[in-house]
C-alpha positions, 0 to 999 in steps of 0.5 A: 368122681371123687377117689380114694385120694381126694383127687378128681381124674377128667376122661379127656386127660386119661384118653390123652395119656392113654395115646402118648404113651402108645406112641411112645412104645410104637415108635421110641426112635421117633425123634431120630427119623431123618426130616428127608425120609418124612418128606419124601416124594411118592412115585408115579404110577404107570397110567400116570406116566403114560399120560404124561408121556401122550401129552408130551408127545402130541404136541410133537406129533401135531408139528412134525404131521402139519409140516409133512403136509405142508412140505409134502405132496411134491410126488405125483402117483399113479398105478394105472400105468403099463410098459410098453415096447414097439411090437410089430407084425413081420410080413413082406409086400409079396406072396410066396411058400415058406422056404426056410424059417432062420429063428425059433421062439422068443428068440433075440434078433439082431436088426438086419437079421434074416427071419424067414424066406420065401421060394424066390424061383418065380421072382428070379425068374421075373427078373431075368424076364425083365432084364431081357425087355431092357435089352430089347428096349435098348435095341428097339431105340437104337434101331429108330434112332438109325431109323430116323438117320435113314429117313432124313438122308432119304428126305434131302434126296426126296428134295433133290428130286423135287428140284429136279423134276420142278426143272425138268417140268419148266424145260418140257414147258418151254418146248411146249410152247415152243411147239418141240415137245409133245404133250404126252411128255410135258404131261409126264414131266408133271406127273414126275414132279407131283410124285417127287413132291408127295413122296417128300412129303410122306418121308416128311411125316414118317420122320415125324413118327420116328421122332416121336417115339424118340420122345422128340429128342432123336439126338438125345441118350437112350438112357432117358428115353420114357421106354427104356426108363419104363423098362428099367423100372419093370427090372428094378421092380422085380428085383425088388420082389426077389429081394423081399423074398428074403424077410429082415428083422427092422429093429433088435427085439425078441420074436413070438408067435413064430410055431404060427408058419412053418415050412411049405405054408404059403403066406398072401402078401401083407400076411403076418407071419409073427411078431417082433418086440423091441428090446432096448426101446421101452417106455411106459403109458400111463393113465393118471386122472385129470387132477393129478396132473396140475403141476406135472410137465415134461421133463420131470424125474420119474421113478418106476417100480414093476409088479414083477420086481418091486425091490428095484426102481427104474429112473425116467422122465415125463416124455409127453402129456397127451393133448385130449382125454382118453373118451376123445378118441373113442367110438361114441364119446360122452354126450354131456348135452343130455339130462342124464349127465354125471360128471366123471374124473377123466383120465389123461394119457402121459408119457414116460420115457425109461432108462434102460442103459443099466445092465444090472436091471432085469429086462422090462417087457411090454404089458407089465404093470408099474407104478411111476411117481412123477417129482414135480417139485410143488409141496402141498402148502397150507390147507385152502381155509388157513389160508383165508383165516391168516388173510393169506391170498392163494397164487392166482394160478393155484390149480390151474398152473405153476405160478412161475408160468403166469403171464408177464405184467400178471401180479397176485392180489391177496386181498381183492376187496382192499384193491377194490376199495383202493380203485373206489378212492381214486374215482372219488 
């Protein structure tokens, strides 16, 4: 609208003005600002950073996690395993009291060692009894052998009055018939040498009986003759039983159960009195499952850990795999012929052989729970269905062997269907 001037003002233009002119009063530097300033980038927020950090760091963890399952899986581990020592029940093969008992209580025995003893009066008594009946033995066969001596000098003379009589007998005949002689005594002559021949031959088997209680040898040593041999087994038997009056230890190890006797306590034979446990001979029996031991082998390292001190480790080596399972021994074995069958992981018993040289290790004990982690040096590879992507062929012996033990002339198809296809060409 027309003003006082004449001249026409628009809106448009005075709102314009209106705005430059506050900036100017807000801002009268604003032509010295630096261009930097202006331009400046923001700073990123936390959560900003934090994701950029996990998607960073994902990647990282995807690689280092696929390489420690390809190259891991090498270790063979099981808890169902116990230390174990040879233990035996200390008992002798005769029967007697208690005399004396030589150890206490969890004691340690050397082997050798003297643990407990019976009264050994019967059996020294036995002894002398037997020693005696070798002498009379030794006497008796002496004797026949002088016997038998006698007898054949009694023969050759039995045989000397055969002669003489069978001569007399041919005399007495001669002056029969020559009518000198009477009968009466021709007849005496006979009689004379039937006698003589008789009595040769009784002395004949008599000599016979002689030698065979000589064992038909009467020339031969008494030493060997079946009845003195007989009696010095009888000696050497008593001997025996005095000598196991007196019980040793049979190996080094720690005795218990022995407040079980006490003096005066009469123990049958083959009765335990106590127990010993080897100290020095340990291993350990473990019960890993049937899957477990794919790549396991005797010989491998073995590292042991025990409950009882799980900041030490013990080193060992597989000493053997059992050749069946466990339920193969047991009283009713799984019948897996019937219609109720569930299948079930079995477990093989192994066997791990420690070493115990090291002095600073504390003593290990039969029955203590460990854990053995078997290195059998076989990682895991890549997973089963990467390897039928990547048309990978798996070992012909994957889960059945190591492949350094297949057959020889035996080679690894990677892929079946191409070998296939090759042997159909050749046909053609």
């Amino acid at each position: 609208m027309p003003d006082d001037g004449g001249n026409v003002s628009s809106p448009g233009i005075a709102r314009g003005s209106t705005i430059i002119a506050e900036t100017s009063r807000r801002r009268p530097d604003a032509e010295h600002v630096p261009i930097s300033a202006v331009r400046s980038t923001p700073r990123l927020s936390p959560r900003r950073r934090l994701r950029l950090g996990l998607f960073v760091l994902l990647p990282i963890l995807l690689i280092a996690g696929g390489y420690w399952y390809i190259t891991g899986g090498q270790v063979m581990s099981t808890d169902d395993a116990y230390a174990e020592a040879d233990k035996v029940g200390i008992s002798t093969d005769v029967s007697g009291i208690v005399k004396d008992i030589d150890v206490t209580e969890n004691q340690h025995v050397e082997a050798g060692q003297v643990l407990y003893r019976l009264d050994d009066a019967p059996f020294r008594f036995a002894l002398g009894r037997a020693t005696a009946q070798v002498g009379s033995v030794k006497d008796a066969l002496n004797a026949l052998k002088a016997n038998y001596r006698e007898m054949q000098a009694q023969i050759q003379q039995a045989h000397h009055d055969v002669d003489y009589y069978a001569t007399e007998l041919h005399r007495q005949q001669d002056l029969l018939n020559a009518h000198v002689a009477s009968q009466s005594t021709f007849d005496m002559a006979r009689r004379n040498l039937q006698n003589a021949q008789g009595k040769l031959a009784s002395l004949t088997q008599q000599l016979a009986a002689i030698a065979a209680n000589l064992d038909g040898d009467p020339d031969g040593p008494v030493e060997q003759n079946p009845r003195y041999v007989d009696a010095v087994a009888r000696r050497d038997e008593a001997a025996r039983q005095l000598a196991h009056t007196i019980v040793r230890a049979p190996f080094a190890g720690i005795v218990t159960n022995v407040p079980t006797i006490a003096l005066g306590t009469y123990l049958a034979a083959s009765v335990t009195a106590f127990y010993l446990v080897a100290a020095d001979h340990v291993w350990v029996d473990a019960n890993p499952k049937e899957t477990e031991l794919t790549y396991v082998r005797p010989g491998q390292p073995v590292t042991v850990t025990v409950d009882t001190y799980p900041d030490m480790k013990w080193k060992g080596t597989v000493e053997s795999i059992s050749p069946a399972a466990s339920q193969e021994f047991s009283l009713l074995p799984a019948q897996n012929t019937s219609g109720n069958w569930v299948k079930v992981v079995q477990r093989i018993p192994m066997r791990v052989r420690v070493d115990t040289s090291d002095s600073d290790l504390p003593p290990l004990r039969a029955g203590m729970s460990v854990e053995v982690d078997v290195d059998t040096g076989h990682a895991r590879g890549l997973p089963h269905f990467l390897t039928s992507m990547l048309g990978i062929g798996a070992p012909a012996c994957q889960g059945q062997r190591p492949c350094d033990e297949l057959p020889s002339g035996s080679r690894v198809m990677s892929n079946p269907g191409t070998a296939l296809f090759g042997q159909t060409q050749q046909r053609r």
